[in-house]
N, CA, C and O of each residue as an XYZ file, in Angstrom:
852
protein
N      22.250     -3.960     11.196
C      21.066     -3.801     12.057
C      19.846     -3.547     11.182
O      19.777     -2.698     10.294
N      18.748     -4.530     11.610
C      17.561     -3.847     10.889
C      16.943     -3.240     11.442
O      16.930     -3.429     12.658
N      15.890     -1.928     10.729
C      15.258     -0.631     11.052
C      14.014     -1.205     11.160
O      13.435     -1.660     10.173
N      13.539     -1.226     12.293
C      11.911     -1.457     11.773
C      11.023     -0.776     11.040
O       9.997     -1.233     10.535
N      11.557      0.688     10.970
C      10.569      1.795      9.796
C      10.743      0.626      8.738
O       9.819     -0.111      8.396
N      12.343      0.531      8.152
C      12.194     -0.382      6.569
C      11.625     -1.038      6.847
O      10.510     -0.806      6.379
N      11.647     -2.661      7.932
C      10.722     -3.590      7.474
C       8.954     -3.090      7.961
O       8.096     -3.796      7.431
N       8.507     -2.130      8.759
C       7.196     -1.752      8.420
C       6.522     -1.521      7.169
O       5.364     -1.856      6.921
N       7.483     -0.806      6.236
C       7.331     -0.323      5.368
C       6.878     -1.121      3.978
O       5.957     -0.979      3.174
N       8.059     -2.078      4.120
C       8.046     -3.154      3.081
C       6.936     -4.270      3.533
O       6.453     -4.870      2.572
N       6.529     -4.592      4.595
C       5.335     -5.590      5.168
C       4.412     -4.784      4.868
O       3.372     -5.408      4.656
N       4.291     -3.640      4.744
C       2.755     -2.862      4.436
C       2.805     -2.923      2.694
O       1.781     -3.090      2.033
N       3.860     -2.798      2.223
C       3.467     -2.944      0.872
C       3.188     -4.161      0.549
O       2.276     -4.395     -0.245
N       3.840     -5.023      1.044
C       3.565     -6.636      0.744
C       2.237     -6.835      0.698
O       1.474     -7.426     -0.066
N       2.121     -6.150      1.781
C       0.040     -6.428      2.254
C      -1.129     -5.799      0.768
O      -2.255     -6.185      0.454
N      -0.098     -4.553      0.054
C      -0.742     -3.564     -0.838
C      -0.521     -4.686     -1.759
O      -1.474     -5.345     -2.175
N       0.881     -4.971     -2.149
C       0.960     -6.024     -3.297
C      -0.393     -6.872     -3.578
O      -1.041     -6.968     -4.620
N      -0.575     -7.375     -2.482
C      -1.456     -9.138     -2.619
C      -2.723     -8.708     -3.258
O      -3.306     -9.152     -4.247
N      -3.170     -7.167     -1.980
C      -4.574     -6.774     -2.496
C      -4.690     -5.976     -3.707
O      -5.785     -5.582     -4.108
N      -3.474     -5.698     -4.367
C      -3.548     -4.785     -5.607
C      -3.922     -6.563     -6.988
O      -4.779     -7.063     -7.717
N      -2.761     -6.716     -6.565
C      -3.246     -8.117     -7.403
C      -4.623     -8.898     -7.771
O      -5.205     -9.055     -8.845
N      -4.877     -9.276     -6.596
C      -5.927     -9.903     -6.345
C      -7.460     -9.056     -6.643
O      -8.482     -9.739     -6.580
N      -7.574     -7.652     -6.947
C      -8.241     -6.627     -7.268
C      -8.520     -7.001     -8.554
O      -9.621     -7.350     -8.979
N      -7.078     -6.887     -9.407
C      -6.711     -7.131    -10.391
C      -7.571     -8.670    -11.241
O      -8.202     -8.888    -12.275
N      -7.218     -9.237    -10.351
C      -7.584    -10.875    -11.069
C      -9.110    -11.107    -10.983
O      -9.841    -11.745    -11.741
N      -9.388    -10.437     -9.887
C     -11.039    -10.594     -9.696
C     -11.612     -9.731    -10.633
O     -12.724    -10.117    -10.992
N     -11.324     -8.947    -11.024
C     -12.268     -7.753    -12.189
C     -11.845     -8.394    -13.417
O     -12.802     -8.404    -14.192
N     -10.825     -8.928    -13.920
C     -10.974    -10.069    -14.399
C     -11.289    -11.474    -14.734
O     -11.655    -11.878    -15.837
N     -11.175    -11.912    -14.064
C     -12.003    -13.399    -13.981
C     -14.069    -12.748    -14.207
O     -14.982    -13.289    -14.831
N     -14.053    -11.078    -13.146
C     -15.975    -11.335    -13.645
C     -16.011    -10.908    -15.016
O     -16.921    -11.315    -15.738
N     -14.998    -10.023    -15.521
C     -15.496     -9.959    -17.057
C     -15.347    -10.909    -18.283
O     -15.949    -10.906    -19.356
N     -14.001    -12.026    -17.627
C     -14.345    -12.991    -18.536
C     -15.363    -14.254    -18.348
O     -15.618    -15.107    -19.199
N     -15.825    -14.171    -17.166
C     -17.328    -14.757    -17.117
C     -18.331    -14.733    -17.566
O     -19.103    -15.622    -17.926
N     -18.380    -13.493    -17.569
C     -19.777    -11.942    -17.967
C     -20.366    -12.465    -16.658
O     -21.117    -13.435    -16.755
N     -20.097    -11.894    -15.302
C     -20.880    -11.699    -14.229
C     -20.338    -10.605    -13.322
O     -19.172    -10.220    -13.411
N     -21.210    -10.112    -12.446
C     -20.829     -8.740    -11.885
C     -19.794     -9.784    -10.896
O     -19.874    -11.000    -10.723
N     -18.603     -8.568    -10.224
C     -18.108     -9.146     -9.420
C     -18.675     -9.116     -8.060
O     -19.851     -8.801     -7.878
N     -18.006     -9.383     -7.252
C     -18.312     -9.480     -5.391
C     -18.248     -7.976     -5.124
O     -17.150     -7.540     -4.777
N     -19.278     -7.114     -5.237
C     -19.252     -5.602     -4.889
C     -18.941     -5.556     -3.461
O     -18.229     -4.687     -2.957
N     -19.570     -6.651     -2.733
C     -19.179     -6.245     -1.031
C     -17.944     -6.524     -1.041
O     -17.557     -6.124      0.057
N     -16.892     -7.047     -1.696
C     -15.791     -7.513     -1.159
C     -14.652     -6.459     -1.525
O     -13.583     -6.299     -0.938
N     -15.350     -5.488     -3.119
C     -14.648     -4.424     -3.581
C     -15.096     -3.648     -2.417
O     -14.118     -3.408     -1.709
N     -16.115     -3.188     -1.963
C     -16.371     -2.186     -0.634
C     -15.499     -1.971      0.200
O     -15.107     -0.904      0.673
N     -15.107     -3.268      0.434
C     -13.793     -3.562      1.563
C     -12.353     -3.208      1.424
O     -11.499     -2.792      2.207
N     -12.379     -3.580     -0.104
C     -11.375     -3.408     -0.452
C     -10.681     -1.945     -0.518
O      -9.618     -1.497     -0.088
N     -11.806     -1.383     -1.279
C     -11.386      0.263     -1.174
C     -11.776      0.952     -0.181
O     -11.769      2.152     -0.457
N     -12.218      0.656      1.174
C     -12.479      1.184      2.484
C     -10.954      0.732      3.142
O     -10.439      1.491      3.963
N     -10.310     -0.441      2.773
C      -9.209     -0.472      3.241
C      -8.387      0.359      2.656
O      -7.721      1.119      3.359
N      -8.294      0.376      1.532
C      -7.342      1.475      1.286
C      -7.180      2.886      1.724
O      -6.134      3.507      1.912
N      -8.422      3.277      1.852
C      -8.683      4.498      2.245
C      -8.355      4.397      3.697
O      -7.155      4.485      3.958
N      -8.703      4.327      4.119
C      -8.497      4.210      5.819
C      -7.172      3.585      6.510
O      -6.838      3.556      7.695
N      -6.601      3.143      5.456
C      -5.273      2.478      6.536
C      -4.220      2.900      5.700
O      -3.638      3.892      6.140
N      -3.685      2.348      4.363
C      -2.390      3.298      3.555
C      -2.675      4.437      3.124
O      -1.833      4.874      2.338
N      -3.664      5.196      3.357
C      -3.637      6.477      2.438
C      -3.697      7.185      3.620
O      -3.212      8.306      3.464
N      -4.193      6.933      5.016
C      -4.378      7.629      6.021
C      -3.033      7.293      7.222
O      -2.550      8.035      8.078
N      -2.809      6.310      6.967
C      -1.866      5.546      8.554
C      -0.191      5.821      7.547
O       0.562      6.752      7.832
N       0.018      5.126      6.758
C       1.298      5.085      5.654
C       1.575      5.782      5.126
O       2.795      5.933      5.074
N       0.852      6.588      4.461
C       1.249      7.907      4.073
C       1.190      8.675      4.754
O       2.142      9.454      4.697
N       0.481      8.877      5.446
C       1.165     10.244      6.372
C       2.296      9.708      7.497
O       2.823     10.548      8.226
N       2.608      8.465      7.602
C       4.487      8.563      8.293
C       5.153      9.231      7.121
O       5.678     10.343      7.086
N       5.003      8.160      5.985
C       5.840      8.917      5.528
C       6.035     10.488      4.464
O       6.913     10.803      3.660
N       5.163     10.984      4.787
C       5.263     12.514      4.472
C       5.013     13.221      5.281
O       4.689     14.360      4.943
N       5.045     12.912      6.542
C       5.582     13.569      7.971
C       6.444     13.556      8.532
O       6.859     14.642      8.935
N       7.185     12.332      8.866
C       8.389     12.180      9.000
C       9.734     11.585      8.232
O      10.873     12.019      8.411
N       9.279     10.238      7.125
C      10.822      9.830      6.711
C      10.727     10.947      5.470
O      11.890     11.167      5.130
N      10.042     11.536      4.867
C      10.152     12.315      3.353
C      11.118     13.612      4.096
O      12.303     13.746      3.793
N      10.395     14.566      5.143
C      11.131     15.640      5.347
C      12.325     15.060      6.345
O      13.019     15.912      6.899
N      12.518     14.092      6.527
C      13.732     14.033      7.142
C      14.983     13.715      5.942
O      16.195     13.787      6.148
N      14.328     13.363      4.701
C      15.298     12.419      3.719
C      15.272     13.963      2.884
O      15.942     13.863      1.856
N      14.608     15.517      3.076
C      14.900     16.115      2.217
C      15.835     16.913      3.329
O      16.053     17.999      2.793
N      16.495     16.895      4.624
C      17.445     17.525      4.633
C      18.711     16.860      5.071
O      19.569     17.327      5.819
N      18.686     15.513      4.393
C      19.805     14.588      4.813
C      20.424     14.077      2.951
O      21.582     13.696      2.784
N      19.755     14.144      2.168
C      19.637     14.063      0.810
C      18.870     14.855     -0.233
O      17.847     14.600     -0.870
N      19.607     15.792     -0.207
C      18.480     17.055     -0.797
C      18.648     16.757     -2.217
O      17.921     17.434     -2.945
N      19.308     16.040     -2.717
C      19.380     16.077     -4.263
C      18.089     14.928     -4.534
O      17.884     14.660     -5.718
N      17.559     14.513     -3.906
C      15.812     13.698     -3.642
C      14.971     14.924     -3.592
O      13.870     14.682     -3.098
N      15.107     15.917     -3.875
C      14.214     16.785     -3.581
C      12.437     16.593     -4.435
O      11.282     16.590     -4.010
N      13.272     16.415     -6.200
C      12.174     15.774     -6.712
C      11.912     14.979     -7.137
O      11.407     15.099     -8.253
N      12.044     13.818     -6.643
C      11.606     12.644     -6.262
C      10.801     13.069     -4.983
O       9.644     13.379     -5.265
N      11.088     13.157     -3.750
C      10.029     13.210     -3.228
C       8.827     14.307     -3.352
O       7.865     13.948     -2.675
N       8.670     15.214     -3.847
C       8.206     16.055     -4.360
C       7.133     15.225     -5.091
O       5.959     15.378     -4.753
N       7.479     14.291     -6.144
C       6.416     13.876     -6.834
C       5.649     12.376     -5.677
O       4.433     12.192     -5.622
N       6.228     11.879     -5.230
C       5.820     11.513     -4.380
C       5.081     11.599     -3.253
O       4.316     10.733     -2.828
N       5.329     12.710     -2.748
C       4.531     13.455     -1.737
C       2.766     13.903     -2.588
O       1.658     13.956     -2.055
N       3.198     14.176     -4.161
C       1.994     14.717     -5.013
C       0.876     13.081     -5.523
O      -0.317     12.882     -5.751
N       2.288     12.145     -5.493
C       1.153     10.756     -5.441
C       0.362     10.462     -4.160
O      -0.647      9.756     -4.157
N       0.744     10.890     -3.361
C       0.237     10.464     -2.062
C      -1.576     11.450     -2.324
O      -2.733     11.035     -2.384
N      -0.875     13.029     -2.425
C      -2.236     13.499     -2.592
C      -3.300     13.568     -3.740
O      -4.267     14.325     -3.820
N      -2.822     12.440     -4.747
C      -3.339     11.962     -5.328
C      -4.462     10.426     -5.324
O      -5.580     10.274     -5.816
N      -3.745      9.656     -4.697
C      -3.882      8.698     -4.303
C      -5.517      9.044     -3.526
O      -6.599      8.790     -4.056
N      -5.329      9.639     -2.245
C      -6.460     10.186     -1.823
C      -7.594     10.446     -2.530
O      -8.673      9.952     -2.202
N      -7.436     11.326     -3.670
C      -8.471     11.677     -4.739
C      -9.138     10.252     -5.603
O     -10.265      9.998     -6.029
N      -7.864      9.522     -5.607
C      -8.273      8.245     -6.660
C      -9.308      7.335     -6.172
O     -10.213      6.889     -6.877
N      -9.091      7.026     -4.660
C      -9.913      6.197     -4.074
C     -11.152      6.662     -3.446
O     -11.697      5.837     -2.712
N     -11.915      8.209     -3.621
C     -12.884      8.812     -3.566
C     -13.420      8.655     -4.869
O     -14.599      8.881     -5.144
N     -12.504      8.244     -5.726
C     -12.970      8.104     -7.479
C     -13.747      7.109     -7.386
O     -14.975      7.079     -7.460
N     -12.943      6.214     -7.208
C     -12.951      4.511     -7.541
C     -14.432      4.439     -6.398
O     -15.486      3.878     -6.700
N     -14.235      4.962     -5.427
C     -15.782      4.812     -4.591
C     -16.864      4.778     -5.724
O     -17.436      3.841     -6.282
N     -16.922      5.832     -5.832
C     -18.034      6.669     -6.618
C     -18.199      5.685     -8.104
O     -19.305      5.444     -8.587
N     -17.192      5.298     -8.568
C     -17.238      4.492    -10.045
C     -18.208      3.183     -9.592
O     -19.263      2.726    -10.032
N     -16.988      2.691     -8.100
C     -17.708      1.471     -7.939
C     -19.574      1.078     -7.788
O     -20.157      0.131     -8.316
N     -20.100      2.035     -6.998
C     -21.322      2.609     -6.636
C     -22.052      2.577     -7.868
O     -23.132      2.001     -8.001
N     -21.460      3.190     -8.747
C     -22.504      3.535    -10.296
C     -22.521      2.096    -10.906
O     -23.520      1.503    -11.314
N     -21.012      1.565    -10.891
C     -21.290      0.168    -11.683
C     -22.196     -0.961    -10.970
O     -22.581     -1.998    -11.511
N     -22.503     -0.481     -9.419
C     -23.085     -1.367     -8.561
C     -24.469     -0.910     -9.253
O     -24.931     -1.772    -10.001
N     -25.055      0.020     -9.171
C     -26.579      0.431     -9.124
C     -26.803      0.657    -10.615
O     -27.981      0.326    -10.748
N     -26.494      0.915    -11.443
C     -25.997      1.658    -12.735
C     -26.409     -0.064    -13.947
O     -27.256     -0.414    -14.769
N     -25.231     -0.581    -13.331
C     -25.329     -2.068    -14.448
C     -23.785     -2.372    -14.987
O     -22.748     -2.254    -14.334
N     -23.919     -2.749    -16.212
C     -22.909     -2.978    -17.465
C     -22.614     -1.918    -17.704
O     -21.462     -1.489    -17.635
N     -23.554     -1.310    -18.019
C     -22.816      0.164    -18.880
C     -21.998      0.972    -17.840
O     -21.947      2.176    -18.095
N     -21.339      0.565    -16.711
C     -20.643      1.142    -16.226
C     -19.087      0.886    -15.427
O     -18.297      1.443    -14.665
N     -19.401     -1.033    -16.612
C     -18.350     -1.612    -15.776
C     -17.130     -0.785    -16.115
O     -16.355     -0.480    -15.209
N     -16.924     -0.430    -17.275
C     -15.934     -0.604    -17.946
C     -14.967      0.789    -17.279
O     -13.790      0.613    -16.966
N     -15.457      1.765    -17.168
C     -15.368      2.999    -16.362
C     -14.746      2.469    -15.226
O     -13.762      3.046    -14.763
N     -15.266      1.257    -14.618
C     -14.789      1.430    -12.826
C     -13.477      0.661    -13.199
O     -12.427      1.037    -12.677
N     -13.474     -0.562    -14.211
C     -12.328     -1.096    -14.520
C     -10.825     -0.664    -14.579
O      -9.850     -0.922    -13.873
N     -11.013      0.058    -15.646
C     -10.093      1.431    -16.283
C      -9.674      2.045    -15.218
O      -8.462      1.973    -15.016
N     -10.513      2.823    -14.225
C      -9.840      3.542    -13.146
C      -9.053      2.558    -12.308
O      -7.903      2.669    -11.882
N      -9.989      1.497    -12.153
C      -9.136      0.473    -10.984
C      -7.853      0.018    -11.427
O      -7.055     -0.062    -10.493
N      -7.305     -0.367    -12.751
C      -6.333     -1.031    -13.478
C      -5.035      0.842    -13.154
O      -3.826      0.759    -12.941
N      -5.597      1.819    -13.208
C      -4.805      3.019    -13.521
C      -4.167      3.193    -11.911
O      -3.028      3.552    -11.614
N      -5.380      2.785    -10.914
C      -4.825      3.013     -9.722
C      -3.843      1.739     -9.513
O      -2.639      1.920     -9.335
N      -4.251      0.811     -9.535
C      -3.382     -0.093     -9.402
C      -1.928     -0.057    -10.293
O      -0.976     -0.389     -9.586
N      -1.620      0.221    -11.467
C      -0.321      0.819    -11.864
C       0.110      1.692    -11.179
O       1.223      1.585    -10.663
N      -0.559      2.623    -11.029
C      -0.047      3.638    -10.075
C       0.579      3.558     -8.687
O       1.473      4.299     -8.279
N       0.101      2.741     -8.129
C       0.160      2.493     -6.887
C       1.134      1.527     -6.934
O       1.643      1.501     -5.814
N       1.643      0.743     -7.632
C       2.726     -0.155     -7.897
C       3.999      0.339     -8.035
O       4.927     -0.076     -7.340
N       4.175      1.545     -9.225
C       5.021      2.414     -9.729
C       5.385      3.204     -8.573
O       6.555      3.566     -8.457
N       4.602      3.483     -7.788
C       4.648      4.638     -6.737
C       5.747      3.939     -5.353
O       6.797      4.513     -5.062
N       5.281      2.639     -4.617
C       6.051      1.582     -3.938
C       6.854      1.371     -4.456
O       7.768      1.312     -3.634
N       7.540      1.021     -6.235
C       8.727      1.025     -6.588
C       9.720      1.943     -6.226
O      10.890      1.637     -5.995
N       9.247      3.068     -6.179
C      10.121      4.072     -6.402
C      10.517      4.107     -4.960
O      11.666      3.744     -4.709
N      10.023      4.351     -4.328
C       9.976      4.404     -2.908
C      10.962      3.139     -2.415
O      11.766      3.385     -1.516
N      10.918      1.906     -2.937
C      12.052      0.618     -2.408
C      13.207      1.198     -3.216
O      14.291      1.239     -2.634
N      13.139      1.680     -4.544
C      14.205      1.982     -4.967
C      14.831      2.638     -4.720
O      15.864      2.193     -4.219
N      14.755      3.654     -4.818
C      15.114      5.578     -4.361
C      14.860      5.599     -3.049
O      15.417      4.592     -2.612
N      14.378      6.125     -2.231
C      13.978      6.677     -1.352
C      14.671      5.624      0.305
O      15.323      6.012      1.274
N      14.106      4.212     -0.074
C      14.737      3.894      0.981
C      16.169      3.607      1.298
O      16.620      3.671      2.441
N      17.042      3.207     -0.033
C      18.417      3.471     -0.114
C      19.213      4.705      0.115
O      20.414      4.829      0.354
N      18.118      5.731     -0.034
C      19.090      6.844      0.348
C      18.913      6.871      1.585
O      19.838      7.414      2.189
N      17.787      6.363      2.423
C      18.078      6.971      3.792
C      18.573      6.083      4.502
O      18.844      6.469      5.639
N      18.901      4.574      4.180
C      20.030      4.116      4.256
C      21.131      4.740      3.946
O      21.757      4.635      5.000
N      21.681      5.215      3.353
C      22.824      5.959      3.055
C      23.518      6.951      3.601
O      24.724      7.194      3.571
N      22.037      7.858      4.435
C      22.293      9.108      4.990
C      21.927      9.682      6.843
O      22.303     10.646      7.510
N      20.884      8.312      7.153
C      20.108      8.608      8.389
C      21.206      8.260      9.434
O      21.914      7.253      9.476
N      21.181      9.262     10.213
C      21.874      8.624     11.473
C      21.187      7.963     12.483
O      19.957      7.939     12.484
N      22.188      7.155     13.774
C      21.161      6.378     14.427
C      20.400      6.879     15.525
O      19.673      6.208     16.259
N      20.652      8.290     15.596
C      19.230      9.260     16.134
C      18.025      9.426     14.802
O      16.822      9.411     15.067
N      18.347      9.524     13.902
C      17.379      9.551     12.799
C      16.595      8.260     12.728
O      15.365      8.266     12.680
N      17.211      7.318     12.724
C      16.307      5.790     12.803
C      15.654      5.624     14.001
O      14.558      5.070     14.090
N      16.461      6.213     15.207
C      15.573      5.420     16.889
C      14.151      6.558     16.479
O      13.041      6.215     16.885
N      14.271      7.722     15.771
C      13.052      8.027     16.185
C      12.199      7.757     14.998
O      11.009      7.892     15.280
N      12.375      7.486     14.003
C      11.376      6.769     12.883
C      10.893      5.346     13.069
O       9.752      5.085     12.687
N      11.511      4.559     13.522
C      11.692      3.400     13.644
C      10.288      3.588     15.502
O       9.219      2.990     15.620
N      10.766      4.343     16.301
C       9.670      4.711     17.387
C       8.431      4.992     16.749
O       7.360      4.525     17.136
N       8.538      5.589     15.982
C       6.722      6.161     15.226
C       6.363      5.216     14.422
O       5.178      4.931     14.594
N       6.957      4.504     13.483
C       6.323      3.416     12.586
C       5.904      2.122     13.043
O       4.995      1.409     12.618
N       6.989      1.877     14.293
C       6.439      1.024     14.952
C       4.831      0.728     15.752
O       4.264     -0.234     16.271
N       4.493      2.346     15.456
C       2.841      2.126     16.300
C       1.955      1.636     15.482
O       0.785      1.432     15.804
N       2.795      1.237     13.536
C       1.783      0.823     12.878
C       0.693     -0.056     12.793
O       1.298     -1.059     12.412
N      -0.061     -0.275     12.846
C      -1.036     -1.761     13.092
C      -1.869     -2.175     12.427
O      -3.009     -2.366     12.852
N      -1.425     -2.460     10.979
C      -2.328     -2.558      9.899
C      -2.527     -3.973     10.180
O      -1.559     -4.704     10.386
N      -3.791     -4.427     10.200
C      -3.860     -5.891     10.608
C      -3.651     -7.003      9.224
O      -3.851     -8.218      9.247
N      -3.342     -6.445      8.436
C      -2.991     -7.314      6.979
C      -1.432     -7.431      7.107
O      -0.803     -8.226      6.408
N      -0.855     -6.643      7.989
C       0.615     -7.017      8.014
C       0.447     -7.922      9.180
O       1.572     -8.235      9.569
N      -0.366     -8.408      9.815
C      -0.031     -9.730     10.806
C      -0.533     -9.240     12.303
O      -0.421    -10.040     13.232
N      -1.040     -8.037     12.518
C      -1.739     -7.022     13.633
C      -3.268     -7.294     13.911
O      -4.200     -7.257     13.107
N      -3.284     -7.608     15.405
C      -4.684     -8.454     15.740
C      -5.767     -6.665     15.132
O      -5.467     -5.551     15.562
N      -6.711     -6.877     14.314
C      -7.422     -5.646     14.332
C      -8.296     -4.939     15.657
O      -8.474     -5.659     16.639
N      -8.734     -3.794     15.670
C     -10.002     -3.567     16.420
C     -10.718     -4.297     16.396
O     -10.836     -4.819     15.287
N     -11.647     -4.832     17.501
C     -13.106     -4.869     16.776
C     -13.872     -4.305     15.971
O     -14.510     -4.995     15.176
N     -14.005     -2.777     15.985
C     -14.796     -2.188     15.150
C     -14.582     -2.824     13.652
O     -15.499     -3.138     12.893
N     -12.949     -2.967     13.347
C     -12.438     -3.663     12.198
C     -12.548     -5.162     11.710
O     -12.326     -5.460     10.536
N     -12.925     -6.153     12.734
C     -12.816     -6.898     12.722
C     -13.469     -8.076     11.135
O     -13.050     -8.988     10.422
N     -15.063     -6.981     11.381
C     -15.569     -8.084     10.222
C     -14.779     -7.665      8.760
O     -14.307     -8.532      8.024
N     -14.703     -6.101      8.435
C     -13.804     -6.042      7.138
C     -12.428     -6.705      7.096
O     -11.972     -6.766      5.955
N     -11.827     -7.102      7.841
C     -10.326     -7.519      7.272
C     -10.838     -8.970      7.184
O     -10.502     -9.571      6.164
N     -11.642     -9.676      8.134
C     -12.035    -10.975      8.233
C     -12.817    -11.336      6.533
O     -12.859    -12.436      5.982
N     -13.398     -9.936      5.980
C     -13.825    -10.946      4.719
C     -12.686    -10.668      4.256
O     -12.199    -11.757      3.949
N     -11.602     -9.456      3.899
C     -10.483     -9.236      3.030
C      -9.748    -10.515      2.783
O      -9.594    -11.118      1.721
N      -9.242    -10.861      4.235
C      -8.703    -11.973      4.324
C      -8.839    -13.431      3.564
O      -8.107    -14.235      2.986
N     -10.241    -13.275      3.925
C     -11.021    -14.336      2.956
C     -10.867    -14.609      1.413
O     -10.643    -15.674      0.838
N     -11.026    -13.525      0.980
C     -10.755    -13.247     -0.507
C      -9.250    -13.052     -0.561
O      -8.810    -12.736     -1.666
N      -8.522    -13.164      0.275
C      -6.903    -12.863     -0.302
C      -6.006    -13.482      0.919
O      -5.219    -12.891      1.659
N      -6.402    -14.948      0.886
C      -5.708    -15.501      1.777
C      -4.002    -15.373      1.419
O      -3.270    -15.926      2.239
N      -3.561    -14.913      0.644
C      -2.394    -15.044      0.583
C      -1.638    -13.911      1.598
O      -0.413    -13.794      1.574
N      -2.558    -13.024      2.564
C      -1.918    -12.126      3.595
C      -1.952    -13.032      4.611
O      -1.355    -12.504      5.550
N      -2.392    -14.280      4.971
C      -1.564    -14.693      6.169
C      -0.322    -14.652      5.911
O       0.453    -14.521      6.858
N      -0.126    -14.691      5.391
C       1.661    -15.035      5.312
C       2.398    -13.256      5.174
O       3.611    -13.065      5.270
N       1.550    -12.312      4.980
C       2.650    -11.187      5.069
C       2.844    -10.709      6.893
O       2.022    -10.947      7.779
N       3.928    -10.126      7.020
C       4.481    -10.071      8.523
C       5.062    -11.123      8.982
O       6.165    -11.271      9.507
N       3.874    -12.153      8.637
C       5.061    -13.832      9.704
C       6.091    -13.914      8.648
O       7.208    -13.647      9.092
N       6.053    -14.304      6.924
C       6.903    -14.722      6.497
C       7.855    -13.486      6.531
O       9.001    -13.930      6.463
N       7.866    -12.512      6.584
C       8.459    -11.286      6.308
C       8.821    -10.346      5.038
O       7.936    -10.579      4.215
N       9.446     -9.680      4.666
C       9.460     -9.167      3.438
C      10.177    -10.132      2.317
O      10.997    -11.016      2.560
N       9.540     -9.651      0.704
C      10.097    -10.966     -0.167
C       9.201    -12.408     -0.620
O       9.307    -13.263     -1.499
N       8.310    -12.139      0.476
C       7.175    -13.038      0.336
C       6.811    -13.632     -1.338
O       7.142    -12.737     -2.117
N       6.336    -14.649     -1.973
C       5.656    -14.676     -3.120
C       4.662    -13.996     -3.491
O       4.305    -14.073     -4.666
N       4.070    -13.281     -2.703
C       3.139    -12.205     -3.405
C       3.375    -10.803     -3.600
O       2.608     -9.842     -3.547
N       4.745    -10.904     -3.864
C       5.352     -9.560     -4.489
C       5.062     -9.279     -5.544
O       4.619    -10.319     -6.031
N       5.007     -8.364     -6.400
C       4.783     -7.702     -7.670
C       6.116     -6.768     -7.937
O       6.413     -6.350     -9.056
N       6.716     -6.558     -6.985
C       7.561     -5.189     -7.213
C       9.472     -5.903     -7.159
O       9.807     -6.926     -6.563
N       9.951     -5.427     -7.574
C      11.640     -5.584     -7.403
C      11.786     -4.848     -6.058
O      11.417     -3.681     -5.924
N      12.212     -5.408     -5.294
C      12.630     -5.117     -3.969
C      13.576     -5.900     -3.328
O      13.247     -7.069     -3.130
N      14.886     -5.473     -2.883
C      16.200     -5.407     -2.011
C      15.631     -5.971     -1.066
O      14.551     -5.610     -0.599
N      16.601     -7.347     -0.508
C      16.211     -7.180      1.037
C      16.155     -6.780      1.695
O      16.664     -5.661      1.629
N      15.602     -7.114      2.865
C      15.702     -5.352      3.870
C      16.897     -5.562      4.983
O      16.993     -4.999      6.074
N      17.902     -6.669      4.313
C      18.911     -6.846      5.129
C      19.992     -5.597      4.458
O      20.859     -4.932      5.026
N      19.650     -5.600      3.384
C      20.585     -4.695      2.313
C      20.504     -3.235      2.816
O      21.590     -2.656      2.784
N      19.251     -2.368      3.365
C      18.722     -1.381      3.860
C      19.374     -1.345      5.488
O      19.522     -0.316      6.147
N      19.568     -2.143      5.745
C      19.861     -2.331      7.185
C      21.079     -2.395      8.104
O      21.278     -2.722      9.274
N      21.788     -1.959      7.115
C      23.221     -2.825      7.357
C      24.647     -1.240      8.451
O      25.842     -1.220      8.747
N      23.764     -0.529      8.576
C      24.600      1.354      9.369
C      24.397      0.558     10.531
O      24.686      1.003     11.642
């Protein structure tokens, strides 16, 4: 049986994958140009982050699957522990990366290099962090959740509605994902194709493998 928490989980990273990448290639491609990049499109970029995985994704899961996986698998204790400390990290990073981006916007050159560096650190980070999490974390609660433990995770994650996993947005949302999209057409395809997609970055199990209690 598949859980929809796992495949929420893994379609939201898919969605993180494309835009971590694509972050990636664009701050590259403007410095080997020598031209500033698309600042409105970084705006977006890190307003999405902020507002939908650091606010909607992380807090499922360090509300409900983390403390449910520390009293069903307590020898995860630290592992999630440091995990739970990336999460409140994460938060801090992308109040960073605001503020970097802003200076290199108004500021010039002399400040690309600063916003670069942070962006390249979050983006490892944030890669390393989803690894661990497909690796560790969701195998054990495969391993350990019962199927009262899944009907009610699987009930809460399901209200997710990140519109980069395939979710019609708000309006209020509408014009930011519409340019995201633009610049990273490769998220039509996360949610319809499902997890595993080509714009993975990470080693990840199917989520038939996760699914199988």
């Amino acid at each position: 049986m598949n859980h929809t928490t796992i495949r929420v989980i893994f379609d939201e990273h898919q969605a993180l994958v494309a835009i971590l990448r694509s972050l990636s290639t664009m701050l590259a491609q403007s410095r080997s140009e020598g031209t500033p990049p698309d600042f409105e499109v970084l705006r977006a970029i890190l307003f999405y982050l902020g507002e939908f995985p650091e606010n909607v994704h992380h807090q499922k899961e360090a509300e409900l699957l983390f403390p449910k996986l520390r009293e069903r698998a307590p020898q995860l204790a630290a592992v999630i522990d440091a995990l739970d400390q990336d999460h409140a990290n994460g938060e801090w990073a992308i109040r960073n990366l605001e503020h970097l981006l802003l200076a290199f916007e108004v500021m010039g050159e002399g400040r690309r290099l600063a916003f670069e560096e942070a962006a390249q650190d979050y983006i490892d980070f944030y890669l390393s962090h989803m690894a661990r999490e497909e690796s560790e974390v969701l195998p054990a609660a495969a391993a350990s959740f019962s199927p009262a433990d899944w009907a009610e995770l699987d009930t809460a994650f399901a209200t997710n509605r990140d519109p980069l996993t395939g979710h019609e947005p708000d309006d209020a949302y509408r014009p930011l994902f519409r340019k995201i999209m633009m610049f990273v057409p490769s998220l039509n395809t996360v949610g319809a194709a499902g997890s595993g997609d080509a714009t993975r970055m990470l080693p990840m199990a199917p989520v038939d493998d996760f699914g199988g209690m």
